[in-house]
N, C-alpha and C positions, 0 to 999 in steps of 0.2 A: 440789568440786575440778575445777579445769579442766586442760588440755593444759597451759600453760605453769607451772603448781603442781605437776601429774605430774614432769615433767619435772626440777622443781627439787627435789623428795623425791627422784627417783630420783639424781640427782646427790649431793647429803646423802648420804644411806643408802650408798651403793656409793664413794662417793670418789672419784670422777670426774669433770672439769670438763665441766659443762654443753652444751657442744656435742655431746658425747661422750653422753651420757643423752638428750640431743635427740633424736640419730642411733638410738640404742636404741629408747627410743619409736615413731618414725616408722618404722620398720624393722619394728618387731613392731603396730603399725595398717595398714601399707601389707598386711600377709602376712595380717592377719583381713578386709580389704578387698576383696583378690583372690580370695582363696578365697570369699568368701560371694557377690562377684559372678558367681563360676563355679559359686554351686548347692553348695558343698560347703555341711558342714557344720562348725563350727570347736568342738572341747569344751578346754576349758581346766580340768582338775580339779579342784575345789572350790569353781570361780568360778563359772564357767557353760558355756551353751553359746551360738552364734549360730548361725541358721540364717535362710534365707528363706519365706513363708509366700505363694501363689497365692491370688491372689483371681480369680472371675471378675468378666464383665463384668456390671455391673446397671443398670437403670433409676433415676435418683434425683430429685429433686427441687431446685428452688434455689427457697432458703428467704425470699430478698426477692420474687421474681415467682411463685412456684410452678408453673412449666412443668415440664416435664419435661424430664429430663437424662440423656444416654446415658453411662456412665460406664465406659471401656474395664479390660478386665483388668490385673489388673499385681501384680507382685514386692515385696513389701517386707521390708526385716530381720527379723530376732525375736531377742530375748535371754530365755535362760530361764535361771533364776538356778539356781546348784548347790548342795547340799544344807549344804555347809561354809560358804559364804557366809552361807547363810539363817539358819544358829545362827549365826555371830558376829554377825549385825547384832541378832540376834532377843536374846542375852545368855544 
């Protein structure tokens, strides 16, 4: 399912015309956005949670010339699924 099939479920489901569920969506991605680029953390009960995970800096490799490659630290998302999610997908 993508963003534009979200959006149109959520319209279905709640009975609302589509700009309207647009806006809901966009509304509730922009607010788990913000917040995980400020380091929070975001739990959404039974779904999941997002958070950010620190890597540092490493040395690595590039795998067509094999030099070596300084690879700076950095931020990336994490979703960690929640425990209700993982039994309905599980059955």
């Amino acid at each position: 399912m993508n963003r534009s099939e979200l959006v149109e479920a959520v319209a279905k489901k709640k009975s609302v015309p589509r700009k309207a569920a647009d806006v809901a969506v966009a509304t509730i991605f922009d607010a788990i956005f913000d917040a995980v680029r400020g380091g929070e953390r975001v739990e959404i009960r039974g779904f999941g949670s997002f958070t950010t995970r620190h890597y540092g800096a490493y040395t690595g490799r590039n795998p067509r010339t094999g030099s070596s490659v300084d690879v700076p630290p950095k931020r990336l998302p994490f979703f960690k699924v929640g425990k209700d999610l993982k039994h309905r997908v599980d059955g």
